[in-house]
C-alpha positions in Angstrom: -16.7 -44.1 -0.8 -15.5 -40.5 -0.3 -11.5 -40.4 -1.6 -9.6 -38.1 1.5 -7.6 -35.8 -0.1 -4.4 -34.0 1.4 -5.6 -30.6 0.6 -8.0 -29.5 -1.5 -7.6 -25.5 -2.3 -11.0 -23.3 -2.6 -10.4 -20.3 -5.0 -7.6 -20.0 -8.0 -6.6 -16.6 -7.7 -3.0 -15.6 -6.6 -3.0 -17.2 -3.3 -5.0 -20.2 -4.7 -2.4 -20.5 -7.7 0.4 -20.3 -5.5 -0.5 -23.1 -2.9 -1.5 -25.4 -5.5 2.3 -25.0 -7.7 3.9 -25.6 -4.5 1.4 -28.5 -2.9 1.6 -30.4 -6.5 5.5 -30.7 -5.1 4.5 -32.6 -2.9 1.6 -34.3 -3.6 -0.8 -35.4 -6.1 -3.6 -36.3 -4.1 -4.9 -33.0 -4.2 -8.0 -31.1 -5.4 -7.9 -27.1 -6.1 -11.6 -25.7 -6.6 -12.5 -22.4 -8.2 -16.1 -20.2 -8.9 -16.0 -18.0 -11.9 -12.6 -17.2 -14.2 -9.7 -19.4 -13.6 -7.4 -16.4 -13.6 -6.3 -13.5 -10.9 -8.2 -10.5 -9.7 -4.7 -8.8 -10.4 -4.8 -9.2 -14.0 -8.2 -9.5 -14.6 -9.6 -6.4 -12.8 -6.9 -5.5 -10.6 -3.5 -4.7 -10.9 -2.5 -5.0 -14.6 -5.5 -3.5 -16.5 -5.3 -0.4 -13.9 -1.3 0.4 -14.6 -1.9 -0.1 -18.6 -4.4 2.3 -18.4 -2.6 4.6 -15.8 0.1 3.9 -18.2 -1.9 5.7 -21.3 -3.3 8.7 -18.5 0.9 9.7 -17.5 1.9 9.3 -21.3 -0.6 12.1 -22.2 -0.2 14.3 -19.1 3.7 14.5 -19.9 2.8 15.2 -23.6 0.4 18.1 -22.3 3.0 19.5 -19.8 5.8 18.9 -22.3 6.2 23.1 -22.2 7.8 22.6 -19.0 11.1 21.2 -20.4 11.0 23.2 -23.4 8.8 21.4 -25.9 5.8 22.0 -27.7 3.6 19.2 -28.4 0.2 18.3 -29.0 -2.0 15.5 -28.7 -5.2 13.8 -28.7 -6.6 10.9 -26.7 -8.1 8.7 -28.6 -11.0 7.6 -25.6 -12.2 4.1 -28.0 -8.5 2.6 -28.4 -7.2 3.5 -24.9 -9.9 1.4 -23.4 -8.9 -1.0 -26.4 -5.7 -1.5 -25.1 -6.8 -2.0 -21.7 -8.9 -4.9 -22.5 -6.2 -6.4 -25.3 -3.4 -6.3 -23.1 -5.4 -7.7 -19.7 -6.9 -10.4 -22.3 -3.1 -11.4 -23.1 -2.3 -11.3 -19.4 -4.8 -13.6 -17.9 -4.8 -15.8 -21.0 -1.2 -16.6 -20.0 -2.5 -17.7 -16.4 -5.4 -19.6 -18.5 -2.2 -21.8 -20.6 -1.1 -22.5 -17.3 -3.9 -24.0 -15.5 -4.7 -25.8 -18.9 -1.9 -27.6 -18.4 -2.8 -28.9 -15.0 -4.2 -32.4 -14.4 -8.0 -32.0 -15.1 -8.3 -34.4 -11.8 -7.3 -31.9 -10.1 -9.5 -29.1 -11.0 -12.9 -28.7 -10.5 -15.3 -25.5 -11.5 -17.7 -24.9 -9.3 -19.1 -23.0 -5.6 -17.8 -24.8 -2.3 -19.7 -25.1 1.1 -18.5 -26.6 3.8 -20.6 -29.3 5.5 -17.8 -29.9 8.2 -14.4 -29.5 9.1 -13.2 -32.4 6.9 -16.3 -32.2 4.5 -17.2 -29.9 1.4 -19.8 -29.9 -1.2 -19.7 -28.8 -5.0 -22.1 -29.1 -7.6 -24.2 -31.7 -5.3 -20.8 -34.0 -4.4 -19.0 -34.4 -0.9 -15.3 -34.4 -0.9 -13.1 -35.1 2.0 -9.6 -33.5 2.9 -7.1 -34.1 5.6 -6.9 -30.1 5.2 -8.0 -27.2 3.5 -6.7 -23.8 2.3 -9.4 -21.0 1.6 -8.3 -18.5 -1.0 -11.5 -17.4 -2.6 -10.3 -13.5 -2.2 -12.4 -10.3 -2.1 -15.1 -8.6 -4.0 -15.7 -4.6 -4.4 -18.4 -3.2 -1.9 -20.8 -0.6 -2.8 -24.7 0.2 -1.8 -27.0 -2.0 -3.0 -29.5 0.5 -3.3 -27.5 2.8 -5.5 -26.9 -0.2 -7.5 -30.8 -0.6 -7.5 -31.1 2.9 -8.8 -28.6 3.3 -11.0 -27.8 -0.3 -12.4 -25.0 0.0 -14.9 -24.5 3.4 -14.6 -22.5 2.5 -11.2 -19.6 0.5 -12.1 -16.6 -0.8 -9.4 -13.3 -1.5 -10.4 -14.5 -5.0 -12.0 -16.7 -3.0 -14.8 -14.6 0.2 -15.6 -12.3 -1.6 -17.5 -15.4 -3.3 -19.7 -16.6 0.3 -20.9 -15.7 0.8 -24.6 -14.9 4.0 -24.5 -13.9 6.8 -22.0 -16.9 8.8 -20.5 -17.1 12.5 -20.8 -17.3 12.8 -16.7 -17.0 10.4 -14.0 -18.0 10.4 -10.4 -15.6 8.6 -8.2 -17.1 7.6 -4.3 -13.7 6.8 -2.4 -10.5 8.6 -1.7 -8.6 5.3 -1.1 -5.8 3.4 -3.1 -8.1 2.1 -6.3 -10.4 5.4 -6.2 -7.2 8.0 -6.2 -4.8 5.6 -9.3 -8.2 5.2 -11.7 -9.4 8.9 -10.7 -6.3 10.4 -11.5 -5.8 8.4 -14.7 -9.0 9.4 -15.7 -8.5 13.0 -15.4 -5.2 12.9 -17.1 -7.2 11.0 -20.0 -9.9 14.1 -20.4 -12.8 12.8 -18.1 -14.4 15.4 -15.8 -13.7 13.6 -12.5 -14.8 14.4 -9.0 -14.1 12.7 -6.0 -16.2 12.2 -2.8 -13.8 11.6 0.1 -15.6 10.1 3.4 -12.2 12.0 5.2 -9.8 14.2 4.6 -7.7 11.7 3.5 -6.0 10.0 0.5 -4.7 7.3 -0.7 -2.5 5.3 1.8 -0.1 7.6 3.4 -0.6 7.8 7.4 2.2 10.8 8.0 0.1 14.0 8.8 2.7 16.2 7.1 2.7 13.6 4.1 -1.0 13.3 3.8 -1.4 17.4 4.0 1.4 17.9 0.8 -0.7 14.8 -0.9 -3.5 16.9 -0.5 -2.5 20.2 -1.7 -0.5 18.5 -4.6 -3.5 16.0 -5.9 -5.8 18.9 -5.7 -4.4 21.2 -8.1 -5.5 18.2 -10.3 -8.5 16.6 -9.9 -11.5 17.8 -8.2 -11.7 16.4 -4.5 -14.4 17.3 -2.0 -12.8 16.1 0.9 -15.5 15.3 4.0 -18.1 14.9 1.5 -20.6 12.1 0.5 -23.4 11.8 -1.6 -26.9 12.2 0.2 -29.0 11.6 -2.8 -28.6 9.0 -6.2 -30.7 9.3 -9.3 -30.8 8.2 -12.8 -31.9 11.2 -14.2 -32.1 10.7 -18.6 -29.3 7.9 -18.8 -26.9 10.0 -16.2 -26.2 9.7 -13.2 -27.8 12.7 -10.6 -26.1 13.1 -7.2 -26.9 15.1 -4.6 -25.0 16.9 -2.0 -24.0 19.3 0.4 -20.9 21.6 0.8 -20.9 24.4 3.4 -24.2 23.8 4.4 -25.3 24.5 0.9 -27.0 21.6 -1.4 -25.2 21.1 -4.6 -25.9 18.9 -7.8 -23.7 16.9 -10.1 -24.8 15.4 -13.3 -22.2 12.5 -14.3 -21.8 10.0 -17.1 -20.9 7.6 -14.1 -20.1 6.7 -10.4 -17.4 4.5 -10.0 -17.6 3.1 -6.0 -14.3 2.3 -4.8 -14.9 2.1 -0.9 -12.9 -1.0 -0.2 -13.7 -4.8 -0.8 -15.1 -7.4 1.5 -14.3 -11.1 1.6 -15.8 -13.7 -0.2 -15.7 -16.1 3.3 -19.6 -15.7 3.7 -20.5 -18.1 0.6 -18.4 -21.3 2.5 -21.7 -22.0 5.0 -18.2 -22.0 7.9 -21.0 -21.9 10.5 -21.3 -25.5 9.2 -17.6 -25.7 11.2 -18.7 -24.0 14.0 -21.8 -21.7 15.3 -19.2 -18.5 16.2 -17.9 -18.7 12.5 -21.3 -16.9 11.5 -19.5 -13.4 12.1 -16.8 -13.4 9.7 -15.3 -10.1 11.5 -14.5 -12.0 14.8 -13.3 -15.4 13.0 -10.3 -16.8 15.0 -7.7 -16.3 12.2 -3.9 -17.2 13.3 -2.2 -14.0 11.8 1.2 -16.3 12.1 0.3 -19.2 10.7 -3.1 -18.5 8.9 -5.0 -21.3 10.8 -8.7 -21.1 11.3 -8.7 -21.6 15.2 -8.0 -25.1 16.2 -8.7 -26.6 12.5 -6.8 -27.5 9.6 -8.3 -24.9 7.7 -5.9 -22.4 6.6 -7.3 -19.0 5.2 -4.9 -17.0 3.1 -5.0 -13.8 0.6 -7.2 -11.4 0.9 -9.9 -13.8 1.9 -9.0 -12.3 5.5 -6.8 -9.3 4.9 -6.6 -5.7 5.6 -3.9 -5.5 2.7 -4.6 -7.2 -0.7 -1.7 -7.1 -1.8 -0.7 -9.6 -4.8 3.2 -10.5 -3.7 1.9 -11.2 0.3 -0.8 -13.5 -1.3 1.2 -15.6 -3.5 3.6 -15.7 -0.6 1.3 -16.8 1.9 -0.1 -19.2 -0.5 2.6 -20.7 -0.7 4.2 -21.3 2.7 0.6 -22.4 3.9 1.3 -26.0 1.7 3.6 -27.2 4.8 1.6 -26.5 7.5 -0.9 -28.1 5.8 1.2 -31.3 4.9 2.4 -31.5 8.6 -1.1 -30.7 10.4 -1.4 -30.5 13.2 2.5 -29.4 13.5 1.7 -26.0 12.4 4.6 -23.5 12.3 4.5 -19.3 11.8 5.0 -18.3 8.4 7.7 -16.2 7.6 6.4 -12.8 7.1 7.8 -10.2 4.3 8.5 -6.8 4.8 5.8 -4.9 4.6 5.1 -2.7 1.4 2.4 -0.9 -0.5 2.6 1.1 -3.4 -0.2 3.6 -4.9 0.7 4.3 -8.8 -0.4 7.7 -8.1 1.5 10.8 -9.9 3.7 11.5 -7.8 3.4 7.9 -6.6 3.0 6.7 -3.0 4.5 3.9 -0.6 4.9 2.8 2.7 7.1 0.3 3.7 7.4 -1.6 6.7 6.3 0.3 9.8 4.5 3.4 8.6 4.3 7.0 10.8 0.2 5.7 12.4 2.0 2.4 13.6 5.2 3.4 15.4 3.0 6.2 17.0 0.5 3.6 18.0 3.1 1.2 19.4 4.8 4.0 21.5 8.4 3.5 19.3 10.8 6.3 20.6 11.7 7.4 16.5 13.0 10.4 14.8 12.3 11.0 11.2 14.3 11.7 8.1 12.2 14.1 5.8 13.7 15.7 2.1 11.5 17.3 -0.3 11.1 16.4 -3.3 10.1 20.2 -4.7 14.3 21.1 -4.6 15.7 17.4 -5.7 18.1 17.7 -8.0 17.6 15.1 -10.4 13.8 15.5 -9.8 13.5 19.1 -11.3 15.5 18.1 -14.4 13.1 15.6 -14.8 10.4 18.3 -14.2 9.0 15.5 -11.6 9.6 17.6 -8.8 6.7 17.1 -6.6 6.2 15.5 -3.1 8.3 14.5 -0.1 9.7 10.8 2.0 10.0 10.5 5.1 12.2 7.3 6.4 11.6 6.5 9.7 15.2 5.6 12.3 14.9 3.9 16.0 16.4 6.3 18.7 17.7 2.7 20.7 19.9 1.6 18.0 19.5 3.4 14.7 17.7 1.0 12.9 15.9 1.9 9.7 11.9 1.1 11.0 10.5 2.2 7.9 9.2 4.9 5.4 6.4 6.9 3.6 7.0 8.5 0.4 5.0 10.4 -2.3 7.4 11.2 -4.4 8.8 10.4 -8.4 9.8 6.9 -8.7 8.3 5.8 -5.5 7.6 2.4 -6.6 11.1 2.0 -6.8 13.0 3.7 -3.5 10.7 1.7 -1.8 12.1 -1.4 -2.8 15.6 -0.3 -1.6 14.4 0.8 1.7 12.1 -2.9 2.4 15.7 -4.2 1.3 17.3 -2.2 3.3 14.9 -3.0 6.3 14.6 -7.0 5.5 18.9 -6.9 5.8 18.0 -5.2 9.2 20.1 -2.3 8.3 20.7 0.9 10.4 21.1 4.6 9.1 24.8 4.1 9.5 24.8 0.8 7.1 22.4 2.6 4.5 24.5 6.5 4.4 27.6 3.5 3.7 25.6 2.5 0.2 26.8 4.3 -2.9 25.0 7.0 -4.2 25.5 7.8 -7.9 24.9 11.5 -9.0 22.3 12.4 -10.5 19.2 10.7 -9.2 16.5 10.4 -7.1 18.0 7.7 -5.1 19.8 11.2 -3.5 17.0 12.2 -2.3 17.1 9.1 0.2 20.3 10.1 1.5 19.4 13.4 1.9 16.8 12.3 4.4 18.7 10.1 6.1 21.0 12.4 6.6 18.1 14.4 8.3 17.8 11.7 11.1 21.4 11.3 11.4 21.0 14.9 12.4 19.0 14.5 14.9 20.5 11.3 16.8 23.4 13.5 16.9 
């Protein structure tokens, strides 16, 4: 006889994590099943082993620009012990996920590839198991042409090999203009690797603001070499390199690279769950019926959450969602919205870059009668003494009632402004309530104010 669990979780990343701490609350008839590591994308391949080594890239660019606030200094990357230190301090992070799962009833964890054989039905490593309902976490993986990958076979890498080279290479191609390709780029120039970066666009990174994206533009190009509109036409292994071909102006060019890194986005891991099983229509996993509210797979208990079915895998939003997934779940078919957090992204870019809650492309798209608060970041006080002084926010105030809708920014210390504005946002605060906030001089957080003042301006 089959034993009917109360949910069994598929995939032990963030999301998967998450939902299981909070289910085992309130259960322990419950099954979590995971293929491959028992660990996070985040600090496996993601988010930690990118900042350590972003971390290394900023430490050595400061030390190289250290003229600019009146010291002479020299130094030397060592390229063998920064990847080192990549690998030694993401071993250390996800062994600290590994102690936890450990820990975990070994009934409730089983290694293996799930397929569904019905709604209520799944299969793994040849056995059915039953559940009153199900949360899908399995995540993403990094896309890239399979017929690159044919011809180039490790010489392409994706954000889940760079981190596994032992040393830095001497030059790097980079295919992507987006969040990953811009932070490992950059850190990779700043580290003495001869970068170039094909960008489908003329775009990068995450910032939607026109005036934002053109000062990203100018600024990031001083520094690494982007060639904006511009793909490769032709791959080749060519004596252990890597040969691309391509065309600027109408003229062909050629590049001979250690590497090509593809970072072109990531695509779920949905299609290896057979959901057609479920239903015919689930065959495209672009036109599923996913509940953005509540997370629900149309009509079923099925709940899909992380970036199994995102268009922002972001490691806070899938822990969150994770997590508030449990009671609907528990109380199928009484299934409620989940509470959604304010929106925000962060790219650890130099200057950085964030958007939080509505950004410049949605209000414009929604038809939201705004005005918008812009300082540079070239005159900033605080930010020239830091010799940081690079970049620009925009925070973005309703003309109906002078509520903060949200912000871009590329500027120093992004990562954290942007935390006081989604605060700021979350407490529904208007420009009035935020210029009423202390501002302590010197710092960046001026800057803010400054803006804001800017849209005060213009309600006037």
């Amino acid at each position: 006889m089959i034993t009917m669990y109360d949910i069994i979780i598929i995939g032990a990343g963030t999301a998967g994590i998450a939902a299981y701490k909070q289910a085992v609350r309130h259960t322990q008839n419950i099954l979590i099943i995971n293929a491959g590591p028992w660990d996070t994308t985040c600090a496996r391949v993601g988010c930690m082993p990118s900042k350590v080594l972003i971390s290394s890239a900023n430490r050595m660019h400061d030390i190289q620009h250290a003229n600019e606030i009146g010291l002479n200094l020299n130094g030397e990357v060592d390229t063998t012990q920064v990847m080192h230190r990549v690998r030694s301090l993401r071993d250390q992070f996800t062994q600290a996920t590994l102690d936890d799962v450990e820990k975990w009833p070994v009934q409730h964890k089983i290694s293996g590839t799930a397929k569904f054989i019905n709604a209520n039905t799944i299969e793994v490593n040849g056995q059915h198991y039953q559940s009153k309902s199900f949360i899908v976490a399995v995540g993403s993986t990094p896309t890239y042409d399979q017929a690159w990958k044919d011809e180039l076979g490790d010489l392409l890498i994706t954000s889940d090999q760079i981190f596994e080279l032992p040393y830095l290479p001497k030059s790097l191609a980079v295919i992507g203009s987006g969040v990953i390709a811009l932070e490992l780029a950059q850190a990779m120039q700043r580290l003495g690797v001869q970068v170039t970066m094909f960008a489908r666009s003329r775009k990068v990174g995450s910032l939607t603001s026109p005036q934002l994206q053109q000062i990203a533009q100018k600024t990031l190009s001083k520094e690494i070499k982007i060639l904006f509109e511009t793909l490769p036409e032709k791959i080749n292994q060519l004596n252990g390199q890597v040969e691309i071909k391509y065309s600027q102006q109408g003229t062909q060019q050629t590049l001979i690279t250690d590497y090509m890194l593809v970072a072109t986005g990531r695509e779920s891991q949905l299609k290896q769950l057979d959901l057609e099983k479920i239903d015919q229509t689930f065959s495209d996993l672009k036109k599923l019926p996913i509940n953005t509210n509540t997370k629900q797979l149309g009509s079923y208990p099925i709940f899909v959450v992380g970036d199994a079915h995102s268009s922002t895998p972001i490691q806070h939003e899938a822990a969150h969602e994770g997590k508030m997934t449990v009671q609907n779940c528990l109380n199928f078919p009484d299934v409620k919205p989940i509470k959604t957090l304010t929106a925000l992204g962060i790219v650890f870019s130099q200057p950085e870059m964030a958007s939080v809650a509505k950004t410049h492309k949605q209000l414009s798209a929604e038809n939201i009668d705004f005005v918008t608060g812009f300082v540079s970041y070239e005159g900033q006080g605080r930010a020239q003494v830091l010799a940081k002084n690079q970049g620009a926010v925009e925070i973005y105030v309703s003309k109906k009632d002078g509520k903060i809708l949200g912000a871009e920014l590329f500027c120093p210390a992004a990562e954290h402004l942007a935390h006081l504005l989604a605060w700021l946002i979350d407490a529904d605060a208007t420009l009035a309530d935020a210029l009423n906030k202390p501002f302590y001089h010197p710092t960046l957080e001026e800057g803010l104010r400054t803006a804001l003042k800017h849209a005060r301006r213009q309600l006037s």
